[in-house]
C-alpha positions as CSV (number, residue, x, y, z in Angstrom):
1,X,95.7,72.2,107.4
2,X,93.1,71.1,109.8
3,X,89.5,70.5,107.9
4,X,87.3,73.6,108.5
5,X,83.6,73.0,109.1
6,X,80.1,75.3,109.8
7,X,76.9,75.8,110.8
8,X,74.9,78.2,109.2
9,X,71.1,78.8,110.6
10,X,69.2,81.7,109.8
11,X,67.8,83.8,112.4
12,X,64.4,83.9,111.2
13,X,62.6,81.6,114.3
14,X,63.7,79.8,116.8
15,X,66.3,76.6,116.4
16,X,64.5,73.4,116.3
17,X,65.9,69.6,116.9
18,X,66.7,69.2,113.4
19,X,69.1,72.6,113.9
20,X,70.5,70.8,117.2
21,X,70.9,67.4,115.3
22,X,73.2,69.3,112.2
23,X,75.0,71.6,115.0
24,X,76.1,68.6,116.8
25,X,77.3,66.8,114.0
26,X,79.5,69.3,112.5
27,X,80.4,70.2,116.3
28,X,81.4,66.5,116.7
29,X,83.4,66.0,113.6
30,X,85.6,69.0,114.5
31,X,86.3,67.3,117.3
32,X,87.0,64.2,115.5
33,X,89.3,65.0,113.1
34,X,91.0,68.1,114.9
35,X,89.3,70.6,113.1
36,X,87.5,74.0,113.3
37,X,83.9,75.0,113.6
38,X,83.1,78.2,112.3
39,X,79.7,80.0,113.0
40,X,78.0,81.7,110.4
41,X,74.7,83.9,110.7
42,X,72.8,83.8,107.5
43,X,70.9,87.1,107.7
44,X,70.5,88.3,104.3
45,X,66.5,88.3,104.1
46,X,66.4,91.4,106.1
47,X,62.8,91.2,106.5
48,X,62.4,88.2,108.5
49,X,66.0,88.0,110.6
50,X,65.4,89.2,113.8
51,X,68.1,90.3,116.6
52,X,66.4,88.0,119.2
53,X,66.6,84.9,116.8
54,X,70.4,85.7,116.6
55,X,70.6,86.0,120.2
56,X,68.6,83.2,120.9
57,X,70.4,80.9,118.6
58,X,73.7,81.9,120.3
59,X,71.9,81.0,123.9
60,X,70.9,77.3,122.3
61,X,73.7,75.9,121.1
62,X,76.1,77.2,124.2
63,X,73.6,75.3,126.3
64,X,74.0,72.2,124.2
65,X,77.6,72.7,124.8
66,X,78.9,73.5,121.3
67,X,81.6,76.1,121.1
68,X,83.1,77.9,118.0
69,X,85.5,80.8,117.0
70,X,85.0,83.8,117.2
71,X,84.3,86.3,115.4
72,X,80.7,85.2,114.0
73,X,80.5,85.8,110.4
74,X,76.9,87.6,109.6
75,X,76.1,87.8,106.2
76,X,74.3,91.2,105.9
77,X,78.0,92.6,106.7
78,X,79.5,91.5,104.0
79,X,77.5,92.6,100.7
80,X,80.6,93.4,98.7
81,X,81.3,90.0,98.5
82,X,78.0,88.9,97.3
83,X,78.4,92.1,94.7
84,X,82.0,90.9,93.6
85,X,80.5,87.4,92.6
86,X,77.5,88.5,91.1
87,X,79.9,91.2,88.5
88,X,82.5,88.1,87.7
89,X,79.4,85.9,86.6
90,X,77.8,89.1,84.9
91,X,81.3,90.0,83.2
92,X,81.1,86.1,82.0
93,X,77.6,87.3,80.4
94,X,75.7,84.5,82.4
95,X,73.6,87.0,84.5
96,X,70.2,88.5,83.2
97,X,67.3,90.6,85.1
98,X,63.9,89.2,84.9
99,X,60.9,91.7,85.7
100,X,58.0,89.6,86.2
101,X,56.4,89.5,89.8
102,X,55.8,86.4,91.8
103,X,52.2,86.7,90.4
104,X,52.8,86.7,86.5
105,X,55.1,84.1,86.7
106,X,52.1,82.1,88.6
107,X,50.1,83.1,85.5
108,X,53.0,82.3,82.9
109,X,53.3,78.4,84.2
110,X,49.2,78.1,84.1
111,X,49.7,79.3,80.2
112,X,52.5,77.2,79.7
113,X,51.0,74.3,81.7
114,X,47.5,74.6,78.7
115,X,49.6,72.2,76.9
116,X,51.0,69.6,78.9
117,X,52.9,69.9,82.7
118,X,55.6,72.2,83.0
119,X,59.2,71.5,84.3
120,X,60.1,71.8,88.1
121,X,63.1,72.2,89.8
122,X,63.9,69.5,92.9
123,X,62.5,71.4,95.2
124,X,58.9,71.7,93.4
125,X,58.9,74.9,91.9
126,X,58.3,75.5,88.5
127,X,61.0,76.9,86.3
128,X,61.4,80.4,85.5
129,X,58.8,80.1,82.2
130,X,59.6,84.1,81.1
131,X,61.4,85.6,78.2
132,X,63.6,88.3,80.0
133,X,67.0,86.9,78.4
134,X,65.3,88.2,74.5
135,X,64.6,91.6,76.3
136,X,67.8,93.6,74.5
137,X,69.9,96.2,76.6
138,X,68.4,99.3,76.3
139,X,64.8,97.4,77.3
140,X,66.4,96.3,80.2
141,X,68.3,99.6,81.2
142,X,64.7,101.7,80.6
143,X,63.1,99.4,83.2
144,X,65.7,99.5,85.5
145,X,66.1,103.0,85.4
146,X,62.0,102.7,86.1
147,X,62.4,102.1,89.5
148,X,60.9,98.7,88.0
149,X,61.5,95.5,90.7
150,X,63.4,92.7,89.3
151,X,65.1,89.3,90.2
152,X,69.2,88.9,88.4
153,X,69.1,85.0,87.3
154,X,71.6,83.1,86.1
155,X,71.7,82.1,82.7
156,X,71.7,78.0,83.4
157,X,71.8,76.5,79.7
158,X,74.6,79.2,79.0
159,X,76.2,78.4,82.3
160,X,76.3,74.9,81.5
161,X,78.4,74.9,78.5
162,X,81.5,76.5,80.6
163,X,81.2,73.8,82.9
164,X,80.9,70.3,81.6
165,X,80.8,67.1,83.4
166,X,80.3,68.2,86.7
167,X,80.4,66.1,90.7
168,X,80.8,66.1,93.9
169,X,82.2,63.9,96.6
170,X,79.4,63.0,98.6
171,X,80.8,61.3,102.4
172,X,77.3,61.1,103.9
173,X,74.2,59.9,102.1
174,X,71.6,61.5,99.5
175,X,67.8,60.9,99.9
176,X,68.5,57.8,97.5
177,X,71.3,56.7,99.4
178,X,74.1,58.6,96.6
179,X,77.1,58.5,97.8
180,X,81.1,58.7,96.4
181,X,81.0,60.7,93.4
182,X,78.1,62.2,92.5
183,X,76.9,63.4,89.2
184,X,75.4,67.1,89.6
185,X,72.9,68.1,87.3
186,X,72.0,72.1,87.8
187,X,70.1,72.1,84.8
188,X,67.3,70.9,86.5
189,X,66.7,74.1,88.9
190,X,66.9,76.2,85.7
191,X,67.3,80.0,85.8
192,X,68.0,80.3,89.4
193,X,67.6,83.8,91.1
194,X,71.3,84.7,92.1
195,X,70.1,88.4,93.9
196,X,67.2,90.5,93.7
197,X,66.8,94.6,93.5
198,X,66.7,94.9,97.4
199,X,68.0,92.1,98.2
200,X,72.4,91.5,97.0
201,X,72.2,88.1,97.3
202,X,70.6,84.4,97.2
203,X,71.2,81.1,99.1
204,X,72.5,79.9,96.3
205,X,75.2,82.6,95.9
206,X,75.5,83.5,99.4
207,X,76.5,80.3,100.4
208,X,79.6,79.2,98.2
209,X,80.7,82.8,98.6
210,X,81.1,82.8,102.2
211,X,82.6,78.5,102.2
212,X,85.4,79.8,100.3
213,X,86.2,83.3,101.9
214,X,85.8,81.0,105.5
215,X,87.9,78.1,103.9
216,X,85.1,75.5,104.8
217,X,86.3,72.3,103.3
218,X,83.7,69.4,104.9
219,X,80.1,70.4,104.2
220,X,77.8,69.3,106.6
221,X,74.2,69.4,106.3
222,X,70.5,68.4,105.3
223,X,69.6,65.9,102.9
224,X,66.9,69.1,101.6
225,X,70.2,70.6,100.5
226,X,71.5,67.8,98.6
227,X,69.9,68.6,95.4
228,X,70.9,72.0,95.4
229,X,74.7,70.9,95.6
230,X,74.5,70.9,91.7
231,X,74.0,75.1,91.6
232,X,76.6,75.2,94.2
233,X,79.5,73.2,92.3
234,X,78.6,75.1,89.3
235,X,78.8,78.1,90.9
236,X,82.2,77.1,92.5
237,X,83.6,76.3,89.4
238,X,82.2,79.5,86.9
239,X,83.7,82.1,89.8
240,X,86.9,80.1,90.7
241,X,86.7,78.5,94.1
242,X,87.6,75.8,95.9
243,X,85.5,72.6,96.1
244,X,84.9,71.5,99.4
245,X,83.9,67.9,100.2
246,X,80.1,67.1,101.3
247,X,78.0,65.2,103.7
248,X,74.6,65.4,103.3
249,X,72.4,64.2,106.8
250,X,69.3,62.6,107.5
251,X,66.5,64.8,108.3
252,X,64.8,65.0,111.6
253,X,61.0,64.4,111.5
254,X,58.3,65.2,113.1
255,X,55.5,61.8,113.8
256,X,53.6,63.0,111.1
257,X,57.3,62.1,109.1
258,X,57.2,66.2,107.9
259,X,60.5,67.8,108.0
260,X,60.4,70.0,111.2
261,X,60.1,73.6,110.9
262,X,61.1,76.8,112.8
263,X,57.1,77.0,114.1
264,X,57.5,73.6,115.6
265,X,57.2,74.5,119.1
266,X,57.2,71.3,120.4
267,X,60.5,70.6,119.2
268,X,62.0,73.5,119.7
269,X,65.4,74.2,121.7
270,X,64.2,76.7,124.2
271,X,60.8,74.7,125.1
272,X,63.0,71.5,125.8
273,X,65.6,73.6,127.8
274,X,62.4,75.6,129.4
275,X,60.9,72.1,130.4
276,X,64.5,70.9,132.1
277,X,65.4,68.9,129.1
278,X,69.1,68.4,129.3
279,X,71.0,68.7,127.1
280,X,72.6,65.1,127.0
281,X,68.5,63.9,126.4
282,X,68.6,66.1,123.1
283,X,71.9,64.3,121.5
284,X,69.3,61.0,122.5
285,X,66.2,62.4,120.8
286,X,68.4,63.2,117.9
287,X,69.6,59.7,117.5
288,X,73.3,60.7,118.7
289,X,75.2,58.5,121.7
């Protein structure tokens, strides 16, 4: 079987160099190793996708001369399989709904952080600090039926226990330079949000949902994603699915040494391509022959 890869943006601004620099390496190693690319539009968030960041994104990477199969896989077509996941880890009792807003969950960690600092996850946010896993059923089955907003998390500590000893095999490079088999630790994001009441599905879900239904077996991607490799193995192995091999890629900077963003404008694809970049100079600003 020839190895499968992807790239996955979200169509919520404009592609950036960083976006050309991970398209082109996944675009290259297909080509490499006699593989496939697969395009996948990661539209879930509903409020901030927008049909001319899809179309634009399409317009960007033909003019840097990437191709890919058809059709497109666009995740807000495909909530049944988010749904499907999310009842197999709920059936495996590792699935709760928390109630508290954005804002009391703010006030919770000041509370909590009275007494010394409180615990957060890789990416710098604190640690869901509630008590919605004491709430008992019919609590929770009054506020739903409330019309009450909630986020469904996953039970991490309980999670855990059905999945000791957990890696990955890492073929690129962490932010520390990890690489071979890696040790993943998804204790440290705690309770992550797997889907909210308007919204079927996280990243976190989302994403090993759709690898294994496309048959993606090299992960290529970001070193901002590396940490959250952990939730993704752990969700791989509580629902069943395959493990795919990884390779986690430097990021592309801005001169400040920021990570670039969708509101960089001066590194974004359709400015170069506007200003008669070619597309041959943007493999060279990205540090590709």
């Amino acid at each position: 079987m020839p190895p499968v890869f992807r790239f996955a943006p979200s169509p919520n601004g404009f592609l950036h160099l960083g976006h050309a620099y991970s398209a082109l390496l996944n675009f290259d190693r297909a080509r490499e190793t006699g593989g496939r690319l697969l395009l996948r539009i990661e539209d879930i968030d509903a409020t901030r996708c927008r049909p001319e960041y899809e179309t634009a994104i399409y317009e960007d990477l033909a003019w840097l001369g990437i191709a890919w199969e058809r059709p497109v896989r666009r995740q807000s077509e495909h909530p049944a399989d988010y749904r499907a996941a999310l009842e197999k880890l709920s059936a495996l009792g590792l699935v709760y709904p928390a109630f508290e807003s954005r804002a009391e969950i703010a006030k919770l960690v000041a509370a909590r952080e009275a007494d010394g600092p409180w615990p957060r996850d890789p990416d710098g946010a604190p640690l869901y600090p509630g008590d919605a896993k004491s709430l008992s059923a019919d609590e929770r089955s009054q506020l739903i039926a409330s019309g009450a907003p909630y986020a469904l998390r996953l039970d991490m500590a309980a999670a855990c226990r059905g999945a000791a000893g957990l890696s990955w095999n890492e073929l690129g490079e962490g932010p520390d330079g990890e690489r071979g088999s890696v040790p993943a630790r998804p204790e440290v994001w705690g309770d992550v949000i797997l889907a909210r009441k308007e919204t079927p599905t996280s990243y976190h879900l989302s994403v090993i949902v759709d690898d294994a239904l496309q048959g993606v077996s090299e992960i290529v991607r970001g070193q901002d994603l590396f940490h959250a490799t952990s939730v993704h193995r752990l969700l791989q192995v509580l629902l069943g699915l395959p493990e795919p091999t990884y390779r986690h890629h430097r990021l592309i900077r801005d001169e400040a040494g920021r990570k670039l963003s969708k509101s960089s404008r001066s590194t974004g694809l359709r400015a170069l391509r506007a200003a008669g970049i070619a597309p041959a100079r943007v493999r060279q600003l990205v540090g590709l022959d």
